[in-house]
C-alpha positions in Angstrom: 14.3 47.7 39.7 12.1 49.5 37.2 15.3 50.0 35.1 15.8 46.0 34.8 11.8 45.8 33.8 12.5 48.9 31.3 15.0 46.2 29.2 12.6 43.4 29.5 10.1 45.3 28.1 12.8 46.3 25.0 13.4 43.3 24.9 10.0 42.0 24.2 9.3 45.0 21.7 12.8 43.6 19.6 11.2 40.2 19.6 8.1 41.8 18.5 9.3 43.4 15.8 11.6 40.6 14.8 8.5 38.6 14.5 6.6 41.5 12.6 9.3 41.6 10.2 9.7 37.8 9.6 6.1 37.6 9.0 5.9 40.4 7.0 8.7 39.3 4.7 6.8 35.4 4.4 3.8 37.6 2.0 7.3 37.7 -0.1 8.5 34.1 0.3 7.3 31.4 -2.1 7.4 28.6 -0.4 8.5 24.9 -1.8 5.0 23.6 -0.2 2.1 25.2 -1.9 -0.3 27.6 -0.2 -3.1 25.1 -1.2 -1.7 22.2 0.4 -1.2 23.4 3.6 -4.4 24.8 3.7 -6.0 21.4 2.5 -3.9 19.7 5.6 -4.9 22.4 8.0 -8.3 22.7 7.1 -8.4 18.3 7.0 -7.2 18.6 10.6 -10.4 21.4 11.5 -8.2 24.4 11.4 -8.7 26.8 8.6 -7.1 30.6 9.3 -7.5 32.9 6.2 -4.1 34.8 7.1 -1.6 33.7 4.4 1.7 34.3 6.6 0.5 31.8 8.9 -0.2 29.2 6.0 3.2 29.9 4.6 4.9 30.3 8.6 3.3 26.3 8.3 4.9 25.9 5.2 8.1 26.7 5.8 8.1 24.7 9.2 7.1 21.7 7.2 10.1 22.7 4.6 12.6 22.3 7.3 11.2 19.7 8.6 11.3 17.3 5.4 15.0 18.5 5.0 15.9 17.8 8.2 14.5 14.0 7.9 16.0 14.3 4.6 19.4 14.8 5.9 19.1 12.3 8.2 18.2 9.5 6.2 21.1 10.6 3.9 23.2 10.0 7.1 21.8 6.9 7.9 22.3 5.6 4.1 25.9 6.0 4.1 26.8 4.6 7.6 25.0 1.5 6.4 26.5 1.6 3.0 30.0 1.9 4.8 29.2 -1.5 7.4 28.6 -2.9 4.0 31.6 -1.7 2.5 33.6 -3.0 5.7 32.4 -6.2 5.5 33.5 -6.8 2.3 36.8 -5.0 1.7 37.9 -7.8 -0.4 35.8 -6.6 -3.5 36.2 -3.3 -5.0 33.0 -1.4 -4.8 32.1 0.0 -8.2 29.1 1.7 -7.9 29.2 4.9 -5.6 25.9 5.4 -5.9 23.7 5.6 -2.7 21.0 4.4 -2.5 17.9 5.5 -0.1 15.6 2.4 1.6 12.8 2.6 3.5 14.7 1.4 6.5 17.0 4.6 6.8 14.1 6.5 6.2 12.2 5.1 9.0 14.8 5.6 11.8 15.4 9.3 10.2 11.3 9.7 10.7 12.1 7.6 14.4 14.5 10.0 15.8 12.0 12.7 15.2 9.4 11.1 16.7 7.5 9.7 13.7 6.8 5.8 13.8 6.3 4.2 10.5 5.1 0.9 9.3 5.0 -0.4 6.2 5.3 -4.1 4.2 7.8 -5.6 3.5 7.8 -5.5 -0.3 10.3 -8.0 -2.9 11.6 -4.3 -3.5 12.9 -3.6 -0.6 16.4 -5.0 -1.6 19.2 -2.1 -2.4 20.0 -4.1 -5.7 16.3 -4.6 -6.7 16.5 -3.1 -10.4 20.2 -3.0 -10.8 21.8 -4.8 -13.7 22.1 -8.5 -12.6 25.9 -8.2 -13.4 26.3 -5.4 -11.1 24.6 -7.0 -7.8 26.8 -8.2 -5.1 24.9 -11.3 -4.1 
């Protein structure tokens, strides 16, 4: 029995110094997200740490984060520019070009658990600043 706790406690040391190392090695990372604006967002929300691995441990969680939404509202974009294409196989779709709205954007944000509203602005049309020739309307 103490043998079995002996490799726990390894165990836990490994994942110890696994998280040493990681955190040691984000005072070497330049994060995308700027020291000073997680700090301002941590220190908005009351919390305020003067460690800088922790700040850039936020950072980099944030990072992933924003790609992950990211990725998903790329997703979301090009299923509903395929229904579109579906619908209308008759005409040759000449523009390839995807384009992001604020609707795939919000059921990215959804599946993540981040509810958005927003207005319905005149914008919010796919072909709003296309050339008039171009639009499929």
């Amino acid at each position: 029995m103490n043998h079995n706790h002996q490799q726990s406690s390894d165990g836990r040391h490994d994942d110890d110094a696994a998280l040493t190392d990681f955190l040691a090695s984000l005072m070497d990372y330049t994060p995308t997200i700027p020291d000073e604006l997680v700090e301002h967002y941590l220190a908005k929300s009351g919390f305020q740490c003067p460690d800088v691995r922790l700040i850039r441990l936020v950072a980099v969680a944030t990072q992933k984060f924003v790609s992950e939404v990211a990725n998903d509202a790329l997703v979301q974009c090009k299923a509903r520019q395929a229904a579109v294409v579906k619908d209308k196989r008759e005409k040759q779709q000449k523009d390839k070009r995807l384009i992001l709205t604020m609707e795939d954007l919000s059921k990215a944000l959804r599946e993540h658990g981040v509810n958005v509203k927003h207005q319905e602005y005149f914008a919010d049309s796919p072909s709003t600043g296309m050339d008039p020739a171009s639009r499929d309307e």
